[in-house]
C-alpha positions in Angstrom: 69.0 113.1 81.5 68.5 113.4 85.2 71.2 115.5 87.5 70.2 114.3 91.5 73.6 115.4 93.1 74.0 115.1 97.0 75.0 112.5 99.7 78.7 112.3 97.8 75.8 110.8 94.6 74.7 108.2 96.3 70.9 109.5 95.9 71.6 109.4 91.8 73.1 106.3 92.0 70.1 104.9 94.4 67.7 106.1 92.0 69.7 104.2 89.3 69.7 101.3 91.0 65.8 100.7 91.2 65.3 101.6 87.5 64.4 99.2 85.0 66.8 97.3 83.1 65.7 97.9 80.2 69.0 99.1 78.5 67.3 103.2 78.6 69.3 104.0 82.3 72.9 104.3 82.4 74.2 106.2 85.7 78.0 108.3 85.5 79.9 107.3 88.5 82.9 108.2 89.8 85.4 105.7 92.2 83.8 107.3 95.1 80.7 104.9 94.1 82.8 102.1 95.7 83.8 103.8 98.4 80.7 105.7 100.0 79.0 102.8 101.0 82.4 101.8 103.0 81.8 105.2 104.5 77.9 105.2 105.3 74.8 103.3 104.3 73.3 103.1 101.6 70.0 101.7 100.0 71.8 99.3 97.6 75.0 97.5 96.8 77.7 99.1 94.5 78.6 96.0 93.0 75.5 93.7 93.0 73.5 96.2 92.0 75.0 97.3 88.6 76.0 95.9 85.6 79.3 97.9 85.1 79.6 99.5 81.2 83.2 100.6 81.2 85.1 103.8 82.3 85.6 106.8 80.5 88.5 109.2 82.3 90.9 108.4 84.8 92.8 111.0 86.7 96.3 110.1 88.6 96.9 111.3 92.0 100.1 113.7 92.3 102.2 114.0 95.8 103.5 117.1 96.5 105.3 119.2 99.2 105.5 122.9 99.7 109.5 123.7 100.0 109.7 124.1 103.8 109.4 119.7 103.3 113.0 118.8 103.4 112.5 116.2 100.6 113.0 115.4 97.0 111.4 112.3 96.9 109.2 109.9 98.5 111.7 107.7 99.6 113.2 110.7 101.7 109.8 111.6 102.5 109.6 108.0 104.5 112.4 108.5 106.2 111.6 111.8 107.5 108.3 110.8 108.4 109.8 107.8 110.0 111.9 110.4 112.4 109.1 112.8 113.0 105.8 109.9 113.4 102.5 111.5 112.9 104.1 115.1 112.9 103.5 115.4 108.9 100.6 116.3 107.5 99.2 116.2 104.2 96.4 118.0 102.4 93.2 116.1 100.3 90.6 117.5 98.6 88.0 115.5 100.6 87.7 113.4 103.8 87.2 110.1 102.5 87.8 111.1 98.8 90.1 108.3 96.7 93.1 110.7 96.8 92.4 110.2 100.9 92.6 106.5 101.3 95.3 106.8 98.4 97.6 108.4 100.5 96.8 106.1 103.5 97.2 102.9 101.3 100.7 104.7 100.8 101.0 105.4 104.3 100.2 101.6 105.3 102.4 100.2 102.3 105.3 102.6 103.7 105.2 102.2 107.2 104.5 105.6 107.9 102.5 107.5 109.8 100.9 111.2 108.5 98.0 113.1 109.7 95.0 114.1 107.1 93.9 117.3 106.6 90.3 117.6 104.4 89.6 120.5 102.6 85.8 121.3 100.1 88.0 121.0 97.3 91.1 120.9 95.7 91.3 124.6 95.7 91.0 125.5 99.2 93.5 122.7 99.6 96.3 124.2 96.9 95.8 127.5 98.4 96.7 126.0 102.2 99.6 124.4 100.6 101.3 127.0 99.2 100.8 129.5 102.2 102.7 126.9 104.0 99.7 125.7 105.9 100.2 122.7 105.2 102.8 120.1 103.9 101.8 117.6 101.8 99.1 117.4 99.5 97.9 114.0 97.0 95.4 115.1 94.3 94.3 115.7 90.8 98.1 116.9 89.3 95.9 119.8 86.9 95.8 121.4 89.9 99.6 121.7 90.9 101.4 120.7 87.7 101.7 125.0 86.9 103.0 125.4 90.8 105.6 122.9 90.0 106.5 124.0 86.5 107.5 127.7 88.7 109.0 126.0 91.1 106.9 126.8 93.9 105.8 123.1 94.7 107.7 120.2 94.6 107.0 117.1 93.1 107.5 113.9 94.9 105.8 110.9 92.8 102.5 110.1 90.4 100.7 107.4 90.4 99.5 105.2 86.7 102.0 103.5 84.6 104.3 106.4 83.1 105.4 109.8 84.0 103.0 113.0 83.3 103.4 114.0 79.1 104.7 117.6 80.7 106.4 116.5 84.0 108.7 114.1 82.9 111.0 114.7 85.9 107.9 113.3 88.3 108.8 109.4 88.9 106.0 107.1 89.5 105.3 105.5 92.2 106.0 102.5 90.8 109.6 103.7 89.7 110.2 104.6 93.4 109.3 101.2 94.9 105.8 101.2 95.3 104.7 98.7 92.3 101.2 98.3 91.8 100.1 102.1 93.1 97.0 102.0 91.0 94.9 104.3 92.3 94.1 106.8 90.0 90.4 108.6 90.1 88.3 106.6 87.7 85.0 107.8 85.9 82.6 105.6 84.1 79.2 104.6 83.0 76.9 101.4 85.1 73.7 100.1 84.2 71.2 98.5 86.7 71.6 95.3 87.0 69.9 92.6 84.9 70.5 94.8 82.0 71.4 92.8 78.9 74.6 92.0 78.3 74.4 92.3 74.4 73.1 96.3 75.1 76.5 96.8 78.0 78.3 95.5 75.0 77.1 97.5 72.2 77.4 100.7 74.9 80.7 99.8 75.7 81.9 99.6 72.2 80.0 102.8 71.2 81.7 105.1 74.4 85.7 103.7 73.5 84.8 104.8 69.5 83.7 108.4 70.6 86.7 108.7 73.2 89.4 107.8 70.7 88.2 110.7 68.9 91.1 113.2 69.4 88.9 115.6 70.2 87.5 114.0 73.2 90.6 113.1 74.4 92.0 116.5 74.0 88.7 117.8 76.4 89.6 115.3 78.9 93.2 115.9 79.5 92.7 119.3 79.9 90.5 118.3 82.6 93.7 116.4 84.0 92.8 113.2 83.0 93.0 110.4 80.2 90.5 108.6 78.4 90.2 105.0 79.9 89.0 102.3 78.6 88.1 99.1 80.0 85.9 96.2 79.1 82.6 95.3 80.8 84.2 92.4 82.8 87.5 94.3 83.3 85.7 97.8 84.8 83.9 95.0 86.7 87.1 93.3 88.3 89.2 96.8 88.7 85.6 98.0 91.0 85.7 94.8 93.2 89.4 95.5 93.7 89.2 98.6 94.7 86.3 97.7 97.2 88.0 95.3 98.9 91.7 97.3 99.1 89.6 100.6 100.2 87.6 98.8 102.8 91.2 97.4 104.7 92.8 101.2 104.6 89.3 102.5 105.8 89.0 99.5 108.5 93.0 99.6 109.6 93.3 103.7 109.4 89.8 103.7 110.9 88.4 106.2 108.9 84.9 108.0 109.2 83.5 110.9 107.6 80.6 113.0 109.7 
């Protein structure tokens, strides 16, 4: 196993790329693998490039507000941002990170205009939220779920099918009119491309056994995730879709990161 971290993993994935497909290199990806070369260039395609395995985790994105935001849910929250345009802001862990361009898909798809405020991590960007910094925040909801247990974060909405096992009182943002909010933080496993589809398959198979292990799904949600599972051809579709919905937000909200 080979760790080459830096330029948001685009050198790992590079590296990946240009390895043989011989079935003996698999590269862990996160979503930001579709949307870094949306961002800056890079030495290979995300999609042509790979023959996709499937994904592993996934991790929903939270919104929150500190309790200054005169709101209790998002559909409040679009009304007062409607009143005050572009006076809002909201935290993310990164500039150009999926919980980023998640929030300005739901900016776009409300109307609504907020300002962005990146943080080096979802830490930083907690701590700035409840010190009243700043107002808003979208990210992994591990990270806020004990703020809003104590009551000193408010929960507006979470994205994925169904409500958080221990926030049950947190609609989705399907259930407050925003259907088809899929834009939960994947993780998952490509191969270079050209690599045989009878070894992706017997891969594929071999990753959803070990993650229906209640073990490993125990590990994972304490991470603040759940295991996901998807077929070659379906992790293959659900990557092209978010390439295509990411590049819009990033062409429409024109977005750069330096």
């Amino acid at each position: 196993m080979l760790h080459r971290p830096g330029a948001s993993a685009t050198i790992g994935a590079a590296a990946a790329a240009k390895a043989p497909a011989d079935g003996y290199t698999i590269v862990f990806v996160t979503a930001t693998h579709v949307i870094s070369p949306l961002l800056m260039q890079v030495p290979y395609d995300p999609i042509k490039d790979f023959a996709p395995i499937t994904p592993i985790s996934n991790v929903e994105v939270m919104l929150v507000a500190h309790p200054s935001i005169p709101v209790k849910n998002l559909q409040e929250l679009i009304a007062l941002a409607k009143a005050r345009p572009s006076q809002l802001n909201y935290a993310t862990s990164t500039a150009g990170s999926a919980s980023h361009l998640a929030a300005e898909l739901f900016s776009m798809r409300a109307g609504i205009r907020m300002q962005p405020i990146a943080y080096k991590g979802g830490g930083p960007a907690v701590s700035e939220l409840l010190g009243g910094q700043v107002g808003l925040y979208f990210g992994n909801p591990v990270n806020v779920a004990g703020h809003v247990s104590a009551g000193r974060l408010r929960a507006l909405a979470v994205s994925g099918e169904r409500r958080l096992p221990g926030l049950q009182q947190v609609a989705t943002f399907g259930e407050s009119g925003f259907a088809n909010f899929d834009v939960g933080f994947w993780q998952g496993i490509l191969a270079p491309a050209g690599t045989p589809r009878p070894i992706i398959d017997r891969i594929a198979l071999e990753v959803a056994r070990i993650l229906a292990m209640p073990d490993m799904k125990e590990k994972i949600n304490s991470l603040g995730g759940d295991p996901y599972v998807m077929s070659p051809d379906d992790f293959a579709a659900r990557m092209k879709l978010d390439s295509v919905r990411y590049a819009e937000v990033i062409k429409k909200r024109n977005i750069k990161i330096d």
